[in-house]
Structure formats: structure tokens, C-alpha cells
C-alpha atoms as one frame of an Amber mdcrd trajectory, in Angstrom:
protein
  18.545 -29.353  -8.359  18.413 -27.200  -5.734  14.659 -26.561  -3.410  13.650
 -23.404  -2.632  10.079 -22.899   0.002   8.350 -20.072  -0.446   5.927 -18.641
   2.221   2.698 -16.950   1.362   0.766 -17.108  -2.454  -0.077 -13.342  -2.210
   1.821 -11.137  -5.184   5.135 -11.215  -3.812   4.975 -14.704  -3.127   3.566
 -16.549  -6.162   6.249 -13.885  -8.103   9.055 -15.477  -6.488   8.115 -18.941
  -6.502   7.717 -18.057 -10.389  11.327 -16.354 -10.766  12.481 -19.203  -9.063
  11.435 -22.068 -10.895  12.208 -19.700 -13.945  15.899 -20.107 -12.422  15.366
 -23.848 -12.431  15.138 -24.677  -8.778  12.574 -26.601  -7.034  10.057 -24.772
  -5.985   7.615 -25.596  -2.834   4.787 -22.377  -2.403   3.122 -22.915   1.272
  -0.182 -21.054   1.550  -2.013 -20.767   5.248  -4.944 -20.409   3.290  -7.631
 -22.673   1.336  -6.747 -20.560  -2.274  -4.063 -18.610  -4.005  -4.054 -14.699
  -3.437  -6.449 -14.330  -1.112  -5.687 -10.698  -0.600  -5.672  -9.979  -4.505
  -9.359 -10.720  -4.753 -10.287  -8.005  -2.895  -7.820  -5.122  -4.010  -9.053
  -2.459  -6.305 -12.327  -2.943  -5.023 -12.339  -6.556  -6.768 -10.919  -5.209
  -9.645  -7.416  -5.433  -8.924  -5.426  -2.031  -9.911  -2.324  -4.789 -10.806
   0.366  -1.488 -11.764   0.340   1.652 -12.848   1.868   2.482 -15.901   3.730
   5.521 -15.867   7.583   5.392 -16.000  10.530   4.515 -13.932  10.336   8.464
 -12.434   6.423   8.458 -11.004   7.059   4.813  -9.777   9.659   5.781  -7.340
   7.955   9.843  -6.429   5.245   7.563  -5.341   7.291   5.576  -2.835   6.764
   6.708   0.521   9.133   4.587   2.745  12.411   3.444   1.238  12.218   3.924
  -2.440  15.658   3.777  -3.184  15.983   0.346  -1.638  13.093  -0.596  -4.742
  16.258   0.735  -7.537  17.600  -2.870  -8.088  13.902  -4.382  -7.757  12.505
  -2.099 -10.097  15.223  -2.790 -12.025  14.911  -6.392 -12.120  11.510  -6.606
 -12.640   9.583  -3.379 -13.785   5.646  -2.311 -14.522   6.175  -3.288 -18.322
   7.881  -6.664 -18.218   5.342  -7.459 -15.495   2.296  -6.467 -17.769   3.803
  -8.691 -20.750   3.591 -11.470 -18.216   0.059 -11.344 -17.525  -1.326 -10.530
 -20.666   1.282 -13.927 -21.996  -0.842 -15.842 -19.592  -3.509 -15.326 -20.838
  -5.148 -12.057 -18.897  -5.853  -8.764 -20.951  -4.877  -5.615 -19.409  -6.179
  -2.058 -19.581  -4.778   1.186 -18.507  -7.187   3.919 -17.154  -7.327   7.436
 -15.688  -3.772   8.228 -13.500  -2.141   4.988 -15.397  -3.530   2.391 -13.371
  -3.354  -1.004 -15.194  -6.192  -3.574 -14.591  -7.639  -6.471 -15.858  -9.968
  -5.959 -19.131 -12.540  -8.238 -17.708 -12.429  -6.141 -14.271 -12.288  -9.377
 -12.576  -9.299  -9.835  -9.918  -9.857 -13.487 -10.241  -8.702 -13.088 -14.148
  -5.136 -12.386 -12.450  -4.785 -15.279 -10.404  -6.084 -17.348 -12.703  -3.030
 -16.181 -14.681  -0.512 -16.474 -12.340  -1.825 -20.084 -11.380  -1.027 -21.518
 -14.967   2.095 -19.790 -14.925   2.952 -21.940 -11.312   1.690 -25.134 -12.978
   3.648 -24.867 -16.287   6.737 -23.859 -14.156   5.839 -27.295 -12.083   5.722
 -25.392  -9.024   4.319 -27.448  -6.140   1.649 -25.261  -4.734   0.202 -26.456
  -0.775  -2.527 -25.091   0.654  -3.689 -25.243   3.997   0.237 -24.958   5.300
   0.903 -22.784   7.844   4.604 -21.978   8.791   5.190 -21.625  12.021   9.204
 -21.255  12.006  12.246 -20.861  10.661  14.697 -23.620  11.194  18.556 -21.939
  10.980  22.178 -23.249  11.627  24.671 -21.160  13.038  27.479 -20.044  10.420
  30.115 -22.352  11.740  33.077 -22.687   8.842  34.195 -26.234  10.178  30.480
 -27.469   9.689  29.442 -26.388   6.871  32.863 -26.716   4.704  31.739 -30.637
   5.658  28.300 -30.074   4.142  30.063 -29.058   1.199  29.109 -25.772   1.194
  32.191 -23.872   1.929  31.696 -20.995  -0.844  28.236 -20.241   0.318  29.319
 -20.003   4.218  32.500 -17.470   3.016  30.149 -15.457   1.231  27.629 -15.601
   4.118  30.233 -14.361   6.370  31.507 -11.253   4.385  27.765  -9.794   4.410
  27.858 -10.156   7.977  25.521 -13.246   8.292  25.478 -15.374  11.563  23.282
 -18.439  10.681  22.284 -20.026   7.323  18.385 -21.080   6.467  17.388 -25.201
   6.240  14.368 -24.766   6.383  11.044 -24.381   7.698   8.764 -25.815  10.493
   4.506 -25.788   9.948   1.670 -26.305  12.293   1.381 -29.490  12.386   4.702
 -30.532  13.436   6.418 -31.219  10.167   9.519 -29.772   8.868  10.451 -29.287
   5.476  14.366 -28.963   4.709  15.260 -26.438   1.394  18.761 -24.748   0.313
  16.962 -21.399   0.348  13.392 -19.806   1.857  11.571 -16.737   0.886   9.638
 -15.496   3.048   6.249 -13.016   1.616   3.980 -13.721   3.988   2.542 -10.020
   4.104   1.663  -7.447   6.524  -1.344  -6.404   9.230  -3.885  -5.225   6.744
  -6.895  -6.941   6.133  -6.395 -10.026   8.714  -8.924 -11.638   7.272  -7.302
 -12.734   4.240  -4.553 -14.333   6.870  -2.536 -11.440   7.322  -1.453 -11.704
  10.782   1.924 -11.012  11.570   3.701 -13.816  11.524   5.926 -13.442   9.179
   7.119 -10.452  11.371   7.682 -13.171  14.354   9.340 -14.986  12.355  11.950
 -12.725  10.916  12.126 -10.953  14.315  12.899 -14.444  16.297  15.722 -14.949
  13.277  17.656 -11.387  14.326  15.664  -9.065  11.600  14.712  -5.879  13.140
  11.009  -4.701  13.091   9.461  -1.191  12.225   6.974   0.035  14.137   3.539
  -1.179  11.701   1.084   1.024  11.117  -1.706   0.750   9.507  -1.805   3.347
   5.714  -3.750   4.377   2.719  -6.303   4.103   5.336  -9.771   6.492   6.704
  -9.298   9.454   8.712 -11.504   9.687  12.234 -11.748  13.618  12.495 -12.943
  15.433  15.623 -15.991  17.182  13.570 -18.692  15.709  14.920 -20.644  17.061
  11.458 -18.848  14.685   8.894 -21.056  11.844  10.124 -24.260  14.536   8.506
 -22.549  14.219   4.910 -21.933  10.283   4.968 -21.684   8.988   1.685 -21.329
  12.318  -0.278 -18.684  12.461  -2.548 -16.315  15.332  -3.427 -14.333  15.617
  -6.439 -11.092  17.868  -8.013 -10.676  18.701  -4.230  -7.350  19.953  -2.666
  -5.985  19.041   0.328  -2.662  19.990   2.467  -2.177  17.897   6.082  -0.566
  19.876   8.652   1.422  18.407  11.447   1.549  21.261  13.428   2.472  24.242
  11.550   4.403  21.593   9.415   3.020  20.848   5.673   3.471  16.772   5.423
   1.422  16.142   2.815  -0.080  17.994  -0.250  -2.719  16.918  -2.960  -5.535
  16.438  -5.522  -8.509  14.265  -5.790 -11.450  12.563  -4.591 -12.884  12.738
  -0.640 -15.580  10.638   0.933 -17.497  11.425   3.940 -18.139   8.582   6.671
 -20.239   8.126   9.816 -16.307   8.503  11.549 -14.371  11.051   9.526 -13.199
  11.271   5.578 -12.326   8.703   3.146 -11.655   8.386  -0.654  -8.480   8.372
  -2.674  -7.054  11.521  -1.757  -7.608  10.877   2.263  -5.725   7.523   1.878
  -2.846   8.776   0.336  -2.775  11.367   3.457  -2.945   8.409   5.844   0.303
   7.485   4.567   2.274  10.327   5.636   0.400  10.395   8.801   2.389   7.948
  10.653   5.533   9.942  10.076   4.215  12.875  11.699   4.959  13.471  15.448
   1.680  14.435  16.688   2.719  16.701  19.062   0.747  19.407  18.254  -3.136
  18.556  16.128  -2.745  17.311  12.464  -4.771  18.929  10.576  -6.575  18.384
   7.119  -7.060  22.011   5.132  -9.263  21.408   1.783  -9.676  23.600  -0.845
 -13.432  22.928  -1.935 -13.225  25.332  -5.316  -9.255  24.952  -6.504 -10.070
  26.039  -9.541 -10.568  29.133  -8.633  -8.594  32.124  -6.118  -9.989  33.606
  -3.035 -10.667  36.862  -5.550 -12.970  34.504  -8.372 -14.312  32.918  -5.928
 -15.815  35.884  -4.482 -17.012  37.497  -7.785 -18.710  34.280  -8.627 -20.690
  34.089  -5.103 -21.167  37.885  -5.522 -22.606  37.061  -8.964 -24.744  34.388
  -7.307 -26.308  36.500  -4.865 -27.164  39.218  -7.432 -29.272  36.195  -9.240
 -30.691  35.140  -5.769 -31.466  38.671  -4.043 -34.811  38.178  -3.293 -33.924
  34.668  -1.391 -32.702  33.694   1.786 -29.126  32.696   2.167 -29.935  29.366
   2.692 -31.337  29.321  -0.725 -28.944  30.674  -2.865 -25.986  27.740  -2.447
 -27.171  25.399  -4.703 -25.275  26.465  -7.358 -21.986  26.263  -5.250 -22.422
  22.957  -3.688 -24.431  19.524  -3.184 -27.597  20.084  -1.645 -26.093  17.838
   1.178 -23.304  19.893   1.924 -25.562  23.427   2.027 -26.760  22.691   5.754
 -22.625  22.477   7.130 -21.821  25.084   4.956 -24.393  27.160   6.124 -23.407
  26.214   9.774 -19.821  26.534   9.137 -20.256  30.152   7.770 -21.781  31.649
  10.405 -24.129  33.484   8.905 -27.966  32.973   9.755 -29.823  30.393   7.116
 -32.796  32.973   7.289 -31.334  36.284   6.035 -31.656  37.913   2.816 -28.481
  37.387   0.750 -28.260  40.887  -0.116 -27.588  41.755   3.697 -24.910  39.602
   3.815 -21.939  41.815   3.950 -19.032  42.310   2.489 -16.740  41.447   5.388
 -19.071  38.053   5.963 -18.701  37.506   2.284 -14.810  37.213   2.531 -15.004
  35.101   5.262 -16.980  32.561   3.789 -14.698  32.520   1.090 -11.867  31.742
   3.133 -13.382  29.018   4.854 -14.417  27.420   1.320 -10.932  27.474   0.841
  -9.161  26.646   3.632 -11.824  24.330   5.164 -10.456  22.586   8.282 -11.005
  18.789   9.760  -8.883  17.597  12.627  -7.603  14.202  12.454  -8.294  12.257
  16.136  -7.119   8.641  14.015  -6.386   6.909  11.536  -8.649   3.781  10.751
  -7.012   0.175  11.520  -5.621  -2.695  10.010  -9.336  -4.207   9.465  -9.522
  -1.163   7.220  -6.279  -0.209   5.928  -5.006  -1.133   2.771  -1.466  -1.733
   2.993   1.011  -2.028   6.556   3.446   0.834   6.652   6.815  -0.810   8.657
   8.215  -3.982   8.690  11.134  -5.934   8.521  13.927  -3.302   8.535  15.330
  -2.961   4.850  18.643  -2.190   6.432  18.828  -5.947   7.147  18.646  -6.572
   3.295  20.752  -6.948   0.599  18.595  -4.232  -1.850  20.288  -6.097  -4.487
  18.967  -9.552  -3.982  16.251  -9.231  -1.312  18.837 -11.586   0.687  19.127
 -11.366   4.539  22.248  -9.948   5.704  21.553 -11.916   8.936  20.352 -15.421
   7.865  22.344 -16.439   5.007  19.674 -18.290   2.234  16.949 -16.599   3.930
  15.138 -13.941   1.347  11.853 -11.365   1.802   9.606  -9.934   0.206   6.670
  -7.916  -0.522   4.296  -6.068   2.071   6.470  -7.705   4.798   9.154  -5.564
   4.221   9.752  -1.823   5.500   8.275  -0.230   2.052   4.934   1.199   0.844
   3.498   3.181  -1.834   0.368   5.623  -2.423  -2.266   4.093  -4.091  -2.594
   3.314  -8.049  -1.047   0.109  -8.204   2.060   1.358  -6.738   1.942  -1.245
  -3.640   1.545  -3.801  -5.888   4.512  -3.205  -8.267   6.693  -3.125  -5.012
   5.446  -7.170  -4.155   6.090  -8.124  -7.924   9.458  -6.607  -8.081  10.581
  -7.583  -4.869   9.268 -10.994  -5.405  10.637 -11.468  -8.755  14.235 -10.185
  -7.512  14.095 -12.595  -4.527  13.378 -15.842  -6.669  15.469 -15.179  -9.372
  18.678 -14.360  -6.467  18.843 -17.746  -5.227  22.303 -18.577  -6.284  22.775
 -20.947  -9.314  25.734 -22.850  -7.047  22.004 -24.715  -5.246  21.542 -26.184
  -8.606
């Protein structure tokens, strides 16, 4: 029987530690930390948005680095197969609006708790408190390892281009455990406090593995308007949004905003932040909402018309609250440029249109995106050109495989980022070849 370590008990990592023992390999998990998926707890607010679960089609649209790299992962392991998993454990599911799977309970903890007696009825050996601090490789030498009696796994190594072979790993406190295979989901930036902290990048980059520039996405928005910090905490819904970089439309959609003491938030502002990395930022990026969608520039102005007709005794500043939140009014009012004091009905025409226009085409200018303390996911990573997409394999270290949030791939948000650390994960574990065993 062949041993295979795994690094990190997030998603990816207890996945593949599952697939492998599934494979019938020995499996040893090393966590850093004092628990199993320690990042899980806190994902979907607590709730833990596990999938989504729309088809093959809407899982890879809502890829935003390297989705066709995910075809054999997805593949592999899919949303489905990975819902019949959890709920076989033990851990009802529910699907809600946009397709996003959670637990019925609405407890995170429900999920791990499933995923733990899955590692304990397929004996995997789970440690805690086990940090890995390196990689321990042997250079691809024929002679040497033909004596090991390994000879079909060096010639292999050797067509895909690999220059060392994995055996093993090396933790903190100066032990070293020898294996026939490592995979290595140790995560990204986000969230350090759950023990995300970049090592796993170290580790891959001090084995050959090129590194992506990480950034931190699904993420806040700082904004240069000084007035978002007046509307913290108000909510916008069925809002429209298109990011500019430049005169360059990078990102376009439909949802929920949040105002913050710094900038904008909510759903629809952290799918943004994942495009906003890729822009070039060489002229402003700029966030355009559409507060009434629903309606054209021309409906829009017959309905404030209409308003103002019902209000014409009042003073501009009190005929809005049919339009918006009371909260928003004052900015509004500000924005518009028309005095709070004066009768609606000598507002103009001309002023009319133009507060239309900025209702529809209401501008924020984006000075930053939030960091990794607040970011959901790492965008970057291990460079998936230096992967087999068919077996998460390294096509540098020969037995070495990734996975998960470590990798060069993420998603928008809905359970998306989280199907990407299953898959990969599963494919990785169940890709250690059956010639170990």
C-alpha cells in the first residue's frame, strides 16, 4: 500500500485525502491548525454556500481565471456527485435563489461534520497542529531510481518534462515524513486568520512552480466619493452595474450593493472585484450603476414627472421619497444639483433630464480594492501551466499534486469557488497512480 500526505484540511484538501483513500492508498491529512476546515466555518456568512447547482454551462461562464483547465476536474468530480456525497454523510442540502446549495440546518459546521466521518470511515489519519514547512524532492536521475524500483514512474516523469520526484515532506518541528505521493491544498492569502498564509506558494515556488501575481477578489471597493461613507449600511437591490477600465467595459451586472464607511460592498461589488485585477489601471476604473433598470431614461422621466405633479406644492427635497430610501434622498439631492429648497414645479425640464441621467448612469471611482483580511478568495497562484489539467499532477515535481485555492483559478461568488477546491481535490487524490499500491 502505497502513502500519500496531504497538506491543508480546507475543501480541497480533506477532498483529496478522501479520493485518495477511496483509491486505497494511505492517507496522512496534515492540518497547521487546531480543527478541520477552518476556513469553511466562516464562508457563506457561516452558512456555507457548498455549490451551486446549475449545470455544467453556468459552472464554467462563472470561471474567471482558467476555466478550461477546470474541464477534466469538473469532469471528474461535478456539483451533483459532490451533493450526493454530503447528503450520504449524513448532511441535508438545500438549493436557494441563483442555485446556491447549502446546508438545510444553515450551519457550516453540519459540512465538516460530514466530511470528518467520511475521513474516519476511509481510515484517514487526520494530524492537527502540523505545519509543513517543505518539500523534500530527488532529482530525476534514471540510474537511481531504476534501483529504487521505480523505473516506470521515473520514464513517465521524464516525458512530462519533470526534473525531480516528491518523498516527502518536512514540518516545523524538525520531522520528516517520507510518502510515494504529496498533495499539496494548502490555500491562498484570504482570510489569514484561518492560516492562510502563503506558504504553500513558497513551497511550490522553492520546488520550480511558477507564481501569479495574488491578488486579493470577490472583495470591497474603496471609491474616491467621499459621500459613500453618509449611506453606510444602506442596502440597494435589482441594481445594475458596468466597471469601466478606461473607456473599456470589463465587467457587467445585476444585483445587490452595500454602502461602507470606505466605498461599496455586497454581491454584485464582489463579483466586480474580480475582474478588477485584470484591468490595467492606466486610466480611472470606474463603477456606472443603474439605480432604476427597470425602467429607460424616457419612463423614468414620466414617472418623476408624474411624481412632481403629486408633490407640486412641496419642495424638491420632499418629493423623493417615493423614488428612493430616505437615506439616499440627501446624496441624491446633492448629486443632482438642484437646490433642496425649490418648488418641484420650477424644476425644469432640462434639470429634469439630467437628473435622470445621473440616476442612471451614477458614477463611483474605484481608488482600491479591499485586502486579503477582507477578500474572499486569492486570485493567482501556482501557474496552471505547470499542471497536468488532467490529473492536477506537477509537470515539474513528479508525485507532487495541487489543489484548490492554491492554484491559478477563481470563480464569482455562489458556490462557484468552492466547486473548483472539491473538483480539483477529488481529481488530485483519485490521480495518484495505482502502480504506489
Amino acid at each position: 500500500m502505497s502513502k500519500v500526505i496531504v497538506i491543508g484540511a480546507g475543501a480541497a484538501g480533506m477532498m483529496a485525502a478522501i479520493s485518495a483513500a477511496k483509491s486505497r492508498h494511505q492517507v496522512l491529512l496534515l492540518e497547521k491548525n487546531e480543527k478541520l476546515g477552518k476556513k469553511l466555518y466562516i464562508t457563506g456568512k457561516g452558512r456555507c454556500n457548498v455549490t451551486n447547482a446549475c449545470d455544467a454551462d453556468k459552472l464554467f461562464e462563472n470561471v474567471v481565471s482558467n476555466p478550461k483547465f477546470l474541464y477534466s476536474a469538473f469532469n471528474a468530480f461535478d456539483n451533483i456527485q459532490l451533493m450526493q456525497l454530503i447528503e450520504a454523510a449524513g448532511c441535508k442540502l438545500k438549493t436557494e435563489r441563483g442555485d446556491r446549495v447549502f446546508p438545510v440546518s444553515d450551519h457550516s459546521s453540519d459540512i465538516i461534520a460530514a466530511l470528518k466521518r467520511i475521513l474516519i470511515k476511509e481510515n484517514v489519519e487526520v494530524r492537527f497542529n502540523a505545519k509543513v514547512t517543505g518539500l523534500i524532492t530527488k532529482p530525476l536521475i534514471n540510474e537511481e531510481d531504476e534501483a529504487d524500483g521505480n523505473d516506470a514512474a521515473v520514464k513517465d516523469a521524464h516525458k512530462a518534462g519533470a526534473t525531480a520526484r516528491i518523498i516527502g515532506v518536512c514540518t516545523e518541528d524538525g520531522a520528516k515524513e517520507y510518502a510515494d505521493a504529496v498533495i499539496l491544498a494548502t490555500g491562498g492569502l484570504s482570510y489569514p486568520s484561518t492560516g492562510s498564509d502563503g506558504d504553500g506558494y513558497r513551497m511550490a515556488q522553492r520546488s520550480g512552480h511558477k507564481i501569479k501575481e495574488c491578488r486579493p477578489a470577490l472583495a470591497p471597493f474603496e471609491t474616491t466619493e467621499k459621500w459613500c461613507a453618509d449611506l453606510q449600511g444602506l442596502s440597494l437591490k435589482n441594481v445594475s452595474l458596468v466597471m469601466y477600465d478606461g473607456t473599456k467595459k470589463v465587467y457587467q451586472g445585476f444585483g445587490e450593493m452595500l454602502f461602507t464607511h470606505f466605498g461599496v460592498s455586497g454581491p454584485l461589488i464582489l463579483s466586480a472585484s474580480s475582474f478588477y485585477g485584470k484591468c490595467r489601471k492606466k486610466e480611472a476604473v470606474t463603477l456606472e450603476f443603474d439605480l432604476k433598470p427597470a425602467l429607460d431614461e424616457e419612463q423614468l422621466d414620466k414617472r418623476i414627472l408624474r411624481d412632481f405633479e403629486e408633490n407640486k406644492n412641496k419642495q424638491f427635497k420632499n418629493s423623493l421619497s417615493g423614488l428612493f430610501p430616505s437615506k439616499l434622498i440627501p446624496v441624491m439631492i446633492k448629486l443632482s444639483g438642484i437646490e433642496p429648497e425649490r418648488n418641484v414645479n420650477a424644476v425644469t425640464k432640462e434639470e429634469r433630464r439630467t437628473f435622470v441621467r445621473m440616476i442612471k448612469h451614477m458614477k463611483l471611482h474605484v481608488s482600491a480594492v479591499r485586502g486579503f483580511d477582507e477578500a474572499i478568495i486569492t486570485q493567482g497562484g501556482v501557474s496552471v501551466k505547470d499542471v497536468n489539467p488532467s490529473t492536477m499532477e506537477s509537470k515539474i515535481v513528479s508525485g507532487l499534486y495541487m489543489a484548490g485555492e492554491l492554484l491559478d483559478l477563481d470563480a464569482l461568488t455562489g458556490g462557484f469557488n468552492l466547486q473548483i477546491a472539491w473538483s480539483t481535490g477529488y481529481l488530485a487524490g483519485a490521480s495518484v497512480p495505482a502502480r504506489f499500491c
